[in-house]
DRENTORLUM-170636 format. One record per residue (C-alpha): residue number from 1; y, z, x; residue in one letter. Coordinates in Angstrom, 3 decimals. Layout:
<atoms>
+-----+----------+----------+----------+------+
:  nr :       yy :       zz :       xx : rest :
+-----+----------+----------+----------+------+
: NUM :        Y :        Z :        X :    a :
...
+-----+----------+----------+----------+------+
</atoms>
This chain:
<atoms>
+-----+----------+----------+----------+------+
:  nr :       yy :       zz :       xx : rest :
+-----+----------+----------+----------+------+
:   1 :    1.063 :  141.749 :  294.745 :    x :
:   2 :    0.052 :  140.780 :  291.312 :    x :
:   3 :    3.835 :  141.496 :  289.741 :    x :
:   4 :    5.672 :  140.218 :  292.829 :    x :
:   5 :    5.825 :  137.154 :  291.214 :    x :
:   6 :    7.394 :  138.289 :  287.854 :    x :
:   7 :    9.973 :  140.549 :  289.987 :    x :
:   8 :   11.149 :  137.421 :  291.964 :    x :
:   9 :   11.025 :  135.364 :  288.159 :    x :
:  10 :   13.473 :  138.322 :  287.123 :    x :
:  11 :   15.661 :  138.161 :  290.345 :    x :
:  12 :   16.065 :  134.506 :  290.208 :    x :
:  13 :   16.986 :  135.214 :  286.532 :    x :
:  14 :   19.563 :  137.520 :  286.933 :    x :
:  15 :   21.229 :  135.616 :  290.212 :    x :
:  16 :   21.103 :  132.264 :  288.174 :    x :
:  17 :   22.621 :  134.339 :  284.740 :    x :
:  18 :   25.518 :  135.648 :  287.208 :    x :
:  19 :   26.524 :  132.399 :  288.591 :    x :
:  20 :   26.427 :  130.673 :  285.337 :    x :
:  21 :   28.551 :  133.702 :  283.918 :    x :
:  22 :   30.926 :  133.720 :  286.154 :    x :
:  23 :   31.376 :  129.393 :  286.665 :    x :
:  24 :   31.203 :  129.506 :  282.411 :    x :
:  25 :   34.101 :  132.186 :  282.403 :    x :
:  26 :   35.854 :  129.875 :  285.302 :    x :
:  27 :   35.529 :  126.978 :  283.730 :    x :
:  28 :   36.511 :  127.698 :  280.150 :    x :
:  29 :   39.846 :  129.599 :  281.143 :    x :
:  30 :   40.964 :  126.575 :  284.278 :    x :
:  31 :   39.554 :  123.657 :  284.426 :    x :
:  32 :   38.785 :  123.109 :  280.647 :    x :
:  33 :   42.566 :  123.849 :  278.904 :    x :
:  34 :   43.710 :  121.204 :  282.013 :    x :
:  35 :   41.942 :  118.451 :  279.887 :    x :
:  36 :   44.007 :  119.029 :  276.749 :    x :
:  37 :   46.721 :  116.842 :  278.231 :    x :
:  38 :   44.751 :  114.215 :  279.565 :    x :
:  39 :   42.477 :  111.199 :  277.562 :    x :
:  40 :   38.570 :  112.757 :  277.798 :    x :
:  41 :   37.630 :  109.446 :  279.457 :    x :
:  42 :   39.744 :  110.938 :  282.722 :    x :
:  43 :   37.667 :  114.596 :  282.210 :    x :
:  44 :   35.392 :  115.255 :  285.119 :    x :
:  45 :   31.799 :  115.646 :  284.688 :    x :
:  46 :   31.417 :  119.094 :  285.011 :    x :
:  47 :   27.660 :  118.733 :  283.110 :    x :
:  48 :   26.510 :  116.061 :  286.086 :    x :
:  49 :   28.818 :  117.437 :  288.969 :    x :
:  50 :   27.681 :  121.377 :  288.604 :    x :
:  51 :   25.879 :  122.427 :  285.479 :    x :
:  52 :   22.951 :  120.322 :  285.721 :    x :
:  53 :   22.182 :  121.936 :  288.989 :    x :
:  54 :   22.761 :  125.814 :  288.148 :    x :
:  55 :   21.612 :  126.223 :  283.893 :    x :
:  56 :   20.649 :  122.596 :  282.554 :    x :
:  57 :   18.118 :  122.418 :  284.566 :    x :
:  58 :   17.428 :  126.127 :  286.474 :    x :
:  59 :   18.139 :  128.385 :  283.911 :    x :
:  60 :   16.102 :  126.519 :  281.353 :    x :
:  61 :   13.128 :  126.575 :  283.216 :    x :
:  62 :   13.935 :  130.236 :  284.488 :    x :
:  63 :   14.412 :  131.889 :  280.573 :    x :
:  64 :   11.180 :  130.409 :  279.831 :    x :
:  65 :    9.151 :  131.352 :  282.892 :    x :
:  66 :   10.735 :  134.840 :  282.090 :    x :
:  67 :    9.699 :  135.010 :  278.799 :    x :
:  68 :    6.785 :  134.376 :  279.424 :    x :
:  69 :    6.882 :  136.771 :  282.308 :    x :
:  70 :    8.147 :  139.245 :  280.253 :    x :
:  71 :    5.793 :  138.808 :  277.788 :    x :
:  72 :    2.573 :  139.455 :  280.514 :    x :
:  73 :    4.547 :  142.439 :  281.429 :    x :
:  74 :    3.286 :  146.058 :  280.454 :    x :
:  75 :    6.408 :  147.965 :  282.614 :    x :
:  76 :    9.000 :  150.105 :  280.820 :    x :
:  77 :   11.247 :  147.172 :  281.428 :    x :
:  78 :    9.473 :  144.238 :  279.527 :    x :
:  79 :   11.527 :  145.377 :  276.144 :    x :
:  80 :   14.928 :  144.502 :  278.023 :    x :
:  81 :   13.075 :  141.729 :  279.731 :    x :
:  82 :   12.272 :  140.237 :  276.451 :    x :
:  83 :   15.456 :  140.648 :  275.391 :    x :
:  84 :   17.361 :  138.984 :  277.996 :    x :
:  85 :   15.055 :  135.968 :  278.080 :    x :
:  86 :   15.314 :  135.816 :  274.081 :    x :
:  87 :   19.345 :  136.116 :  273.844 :    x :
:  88 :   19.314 :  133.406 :  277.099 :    x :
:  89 :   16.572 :  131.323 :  275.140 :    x :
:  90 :   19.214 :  131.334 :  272.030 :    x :
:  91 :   22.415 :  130.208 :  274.245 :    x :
:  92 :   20.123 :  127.579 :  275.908 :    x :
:  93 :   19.030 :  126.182 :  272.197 :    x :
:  94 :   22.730 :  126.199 :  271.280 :    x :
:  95 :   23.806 :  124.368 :  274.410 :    x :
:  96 :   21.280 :  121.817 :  273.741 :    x :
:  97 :   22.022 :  121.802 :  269.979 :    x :
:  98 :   26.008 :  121.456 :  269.914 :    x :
:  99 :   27.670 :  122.063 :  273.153 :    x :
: 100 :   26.362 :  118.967 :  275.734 :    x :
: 101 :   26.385 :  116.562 :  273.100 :    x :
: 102 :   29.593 :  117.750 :  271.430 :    x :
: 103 :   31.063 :  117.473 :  275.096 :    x :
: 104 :   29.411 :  113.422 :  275.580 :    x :
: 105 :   30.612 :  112.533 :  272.331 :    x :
: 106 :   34.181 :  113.139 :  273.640 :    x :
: 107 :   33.841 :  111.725 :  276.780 :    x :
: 108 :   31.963 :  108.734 :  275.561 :    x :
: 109 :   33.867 :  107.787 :  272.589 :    x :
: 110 :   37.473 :  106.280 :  272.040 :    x :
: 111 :   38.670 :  108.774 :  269.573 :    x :
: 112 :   42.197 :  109.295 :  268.242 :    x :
: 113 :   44.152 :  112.465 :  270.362 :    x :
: 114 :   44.312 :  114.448 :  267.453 :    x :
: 115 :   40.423 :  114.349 :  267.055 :    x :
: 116 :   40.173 :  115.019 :  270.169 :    x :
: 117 :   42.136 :  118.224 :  270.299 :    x :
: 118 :   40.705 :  119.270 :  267.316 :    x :
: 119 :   36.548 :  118.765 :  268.746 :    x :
: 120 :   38.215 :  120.473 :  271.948 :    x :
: 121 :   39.113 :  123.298 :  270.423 :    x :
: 122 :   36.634 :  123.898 :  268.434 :    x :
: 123 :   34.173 :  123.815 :  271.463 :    x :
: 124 :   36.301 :  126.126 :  273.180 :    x :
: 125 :   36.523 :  128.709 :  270.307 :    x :
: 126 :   32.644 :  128.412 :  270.158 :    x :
: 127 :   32.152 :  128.461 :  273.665 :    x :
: 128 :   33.061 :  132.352 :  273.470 :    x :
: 129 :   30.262 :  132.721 :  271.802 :    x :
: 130 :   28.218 :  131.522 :  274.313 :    x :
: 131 :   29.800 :  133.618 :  276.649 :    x :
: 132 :   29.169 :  136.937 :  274.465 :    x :
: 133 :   25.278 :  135.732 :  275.261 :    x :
: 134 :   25.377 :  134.938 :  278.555 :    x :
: 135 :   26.775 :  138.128 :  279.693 :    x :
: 136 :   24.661 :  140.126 :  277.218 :    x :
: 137 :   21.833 :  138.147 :  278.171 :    x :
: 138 :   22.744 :  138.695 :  281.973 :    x :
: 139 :   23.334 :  142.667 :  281.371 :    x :
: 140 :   20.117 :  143.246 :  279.628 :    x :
: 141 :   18.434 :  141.147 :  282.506 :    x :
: 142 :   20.205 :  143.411 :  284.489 :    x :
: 143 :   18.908 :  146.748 :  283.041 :    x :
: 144 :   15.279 :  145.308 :  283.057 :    x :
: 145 :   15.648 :  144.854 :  286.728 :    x :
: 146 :   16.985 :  148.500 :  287.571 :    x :
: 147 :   13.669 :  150.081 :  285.746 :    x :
: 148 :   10.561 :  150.496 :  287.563 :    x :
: 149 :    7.781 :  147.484 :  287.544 :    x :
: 150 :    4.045 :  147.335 :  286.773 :    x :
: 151 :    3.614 :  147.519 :  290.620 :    x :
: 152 :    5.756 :  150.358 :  291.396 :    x :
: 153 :    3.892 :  152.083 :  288.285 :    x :
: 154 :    0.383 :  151.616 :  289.908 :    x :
: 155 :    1.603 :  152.802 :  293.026 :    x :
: 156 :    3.236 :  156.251 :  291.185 :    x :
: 157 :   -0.236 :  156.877 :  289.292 :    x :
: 158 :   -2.260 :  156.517 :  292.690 :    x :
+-----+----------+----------+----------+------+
</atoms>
């Protein structure tokens, strides 16, 4: 019972890293080349209508319950654990750091279209980036998950 909690810390982790893999991937090939043709005031807000609600929010608090779940752990998976949460910890910083307030500046702000294109794709080329951590971060969160846990290692040794 005492690692149940860190296994359900690491499922949550790698359900939350899938569906914000999968939306990010989603969103950054549809819905975000649509707003190239349109003024950013008309953009949807994808931060306050979805993100908020699955990594603003969740997956923040998830990388660093994990970490610090990791941390506490003594399995053969706490290395990729650690991992995961650290790469995840680094995409969340860089979220905070360029890519939400990048993303309010535009909507917020009259700029002039070519600006606008310009911030746009920049964000966009970046935003691969993020992607490249997300899914590494979400595979390595993966592999911790498929290796045995302090629990199932107590119960081998008995």
């Amino acid at each position: 019972m005492r690692s149940s909690w860190k296994s359900i810390l690491l499922w949550l982790f790698v359900i939350n890293l899938g569906i914000a893999c999968g939306a990010g991937l989603y969103e950054a090939r549809v819905v975000i080349p649509q707003w190239a043709e349109i003024p950013p005031q008309s953009w949807p807000n994808t931060g306050l209508m979805f993100w908020v609600y699955v990594t603003t929010i969740p997956l923040t608090v998830l990388t660093v319950a994990n970490l610090i779940a990791a941390w506490m752990d003594s399995s053969p998976r706490r290395s990729w654990w650690l991992s995961a949460a650290g790469v995840i910890l680094l995409e969340r910083v860089a979220t905070f750091a360029y890519f939400i307030p990048t993303m309010v500046g535009l909507t917020s702000a009259e700029l002039p279209d070519a600006t606008v294109k310009a911030a746009l794709a920049q964000w966009l080329f970046f935003n691969h980036g993020r992607h490249v951590l997300s899914l590494t971060g979400w595979l390595l969160a993966l592999k911790a998950l498929s290796l045995p846990s302090e629990q199932v290692q107590t119960a081998q040794r008995s």
